[in-house]
N, C-alpha and C positions, 0 to 999 in steps of 0.2 A: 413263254407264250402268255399273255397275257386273257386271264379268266374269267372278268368281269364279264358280264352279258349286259346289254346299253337295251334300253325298251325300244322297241319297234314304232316306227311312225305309223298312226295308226290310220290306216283308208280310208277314204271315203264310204259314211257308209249311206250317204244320202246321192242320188244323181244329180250333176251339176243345176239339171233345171229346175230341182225341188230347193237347191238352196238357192237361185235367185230370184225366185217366187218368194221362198219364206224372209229374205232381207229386202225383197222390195214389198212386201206388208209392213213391216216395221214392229213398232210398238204401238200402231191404229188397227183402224179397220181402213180395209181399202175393196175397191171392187174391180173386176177383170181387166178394165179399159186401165184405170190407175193403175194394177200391177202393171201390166205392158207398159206403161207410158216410165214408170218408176224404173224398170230392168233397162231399157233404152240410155236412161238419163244414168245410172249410177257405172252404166257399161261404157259411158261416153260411148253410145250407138254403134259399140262391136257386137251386140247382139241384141236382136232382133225378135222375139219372143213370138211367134204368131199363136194363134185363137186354138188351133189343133194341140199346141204343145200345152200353154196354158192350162187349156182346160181338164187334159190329159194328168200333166201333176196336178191340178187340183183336186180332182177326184182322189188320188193317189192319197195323198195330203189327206185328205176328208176321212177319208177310210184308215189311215193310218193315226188318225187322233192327235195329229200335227198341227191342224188348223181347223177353226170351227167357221159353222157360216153365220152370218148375224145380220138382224131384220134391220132394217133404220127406217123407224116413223114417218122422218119426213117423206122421203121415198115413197111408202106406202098411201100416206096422207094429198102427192102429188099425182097418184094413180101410175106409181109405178114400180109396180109389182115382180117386172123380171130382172131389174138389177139386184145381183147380189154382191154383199158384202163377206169380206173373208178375216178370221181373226186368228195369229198365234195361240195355241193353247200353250198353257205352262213346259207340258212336252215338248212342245213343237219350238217354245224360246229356249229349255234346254237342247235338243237336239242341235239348232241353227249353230248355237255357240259353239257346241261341242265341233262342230264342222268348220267352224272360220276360226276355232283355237289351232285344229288340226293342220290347215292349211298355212296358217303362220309358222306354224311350228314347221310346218315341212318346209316352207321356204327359207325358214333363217337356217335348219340343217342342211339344205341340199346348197345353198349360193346361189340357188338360180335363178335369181334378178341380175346378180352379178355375170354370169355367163349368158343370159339372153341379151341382157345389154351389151355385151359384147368387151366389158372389163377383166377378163379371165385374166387373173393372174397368175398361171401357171405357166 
């Protein structure tokens, strides 16, 4: 019997909506309307993002010290004062990672590009 123990694929420990909030922020600053429009475009419009979810991880996000919020000048300077902008904190670019390392890593262990596409070779 074989006694090695193999490391565990490690969960998610982020909810899918927090991580496609925090990789459609990027490595800028973006604001509400941007994220939604960003989660749309990178999902080739398999998901849909509306205002309730959104803002719902954001909050999450904010409080969790994932993402901060940040003022832009011009904005302000144009008298407009309720857009906000959202920014990756250093946590919040390590955590993203930590989440889209885990999910590659789970897809190259499990095959399952290869058996959703329907190539199973067994």
């Amino acid at each position: 019997m074989d006694q090695r123990v193999k490391k565990p694929v490690k969960a998610a420990a982020l909810p899918l909506a927090a991580v496609y909030v925090m990789l459609a922020i990027g490595p800028g600053d973006r604001h509400g309307y941007a994220i939604m429009s960003e989660i749309k475009r990178i999902t080739k419009g398999s998901v849909q993002m509306g205002p309730g979810t959104l803002y719902g991880t954001i909050k999450r996000l904010l409080a969790n010290g994932l993402i901060e919020e940040r003022k832009h000048l011009q904005d302000v300077q144009r008298g407009n004062r309720r857009r906000r902008y959202y920014r990756l904190t250093a946590l919040g670019r390590t955590a993203v990672a930590t989440e889209v390392e885990g999910l590659q890593s789970l897809l190259q262990r499990s095959g399952a590009r290869t058996w959703a596409l329907g190539h199973d070779t067994s």
